[in-house]
C-alpha positions in Angstrom: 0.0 0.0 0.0 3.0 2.4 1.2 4.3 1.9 -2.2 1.3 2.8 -4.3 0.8 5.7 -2.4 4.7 6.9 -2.7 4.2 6.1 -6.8 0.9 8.3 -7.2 2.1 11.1 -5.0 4.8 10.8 -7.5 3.8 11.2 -10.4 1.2 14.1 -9.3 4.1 16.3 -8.5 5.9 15.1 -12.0 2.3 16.1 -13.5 2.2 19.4 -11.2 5.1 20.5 -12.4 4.6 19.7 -15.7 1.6 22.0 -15.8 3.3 24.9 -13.6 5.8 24.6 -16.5 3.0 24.7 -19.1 1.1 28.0 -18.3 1.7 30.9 -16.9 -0.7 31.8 -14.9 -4.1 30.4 -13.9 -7.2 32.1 -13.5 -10.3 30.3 -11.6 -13.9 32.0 -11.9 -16.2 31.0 -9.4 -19.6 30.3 -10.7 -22.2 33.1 -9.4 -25.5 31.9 -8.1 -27.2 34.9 -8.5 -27.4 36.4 -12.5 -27.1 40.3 -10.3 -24.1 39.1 -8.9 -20.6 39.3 -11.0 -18.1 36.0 -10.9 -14.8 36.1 -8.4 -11.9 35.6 -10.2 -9.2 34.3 -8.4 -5.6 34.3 -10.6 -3.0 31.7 -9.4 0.6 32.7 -10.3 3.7 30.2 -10.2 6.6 30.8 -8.8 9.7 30.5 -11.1 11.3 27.7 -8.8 8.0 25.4 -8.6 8.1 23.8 -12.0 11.7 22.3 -11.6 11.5 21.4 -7.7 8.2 19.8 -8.4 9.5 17.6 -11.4 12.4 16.7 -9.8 11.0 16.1 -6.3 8.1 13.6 -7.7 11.1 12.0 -9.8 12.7 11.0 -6.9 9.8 10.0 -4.8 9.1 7.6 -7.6 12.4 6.3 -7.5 11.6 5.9 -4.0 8.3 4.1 -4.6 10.4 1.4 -6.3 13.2 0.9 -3.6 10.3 0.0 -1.1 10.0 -3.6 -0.7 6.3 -5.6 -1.8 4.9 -7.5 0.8 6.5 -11.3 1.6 3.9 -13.5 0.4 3.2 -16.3 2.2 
């Protein structure tokens, strides 16, 4: 179980950073209720560092997901 969790959380950060290196900047729009009331926008910016350090840091934790030994069957 330890290992499937180490793999997925993984490749999410591979796939994080991926995207952060993809776009920009991301811009999420609330959906209004009310047809008076305007959307909230809400823009997300990336830091310059968080594309790399996310790439590599899943890269490694999947590396890691390997190294952990399956369960003895019996």
């Amino acid at each position: 179980m330890w290992r499937a969790f180490f793999l997925a959380a993984g490749i999410y950060c591979c796939i994080l950073g991926a995207e952060c290196l993809a776009i920009d900047r991301a811009i999420l729009v609330t959906k209004a209720e009310d047809h008076n009331v305007e959307a909230e926008h809400r823009e997300i910016l990336p830091p310059a560092w968080a594309p790399w350090s996310l790439i590599s840091a899943g890269a490694v934790v999947v590396l890691y997901s390997f190294t952990i030994p399956r369960r003895a069957k019996d």
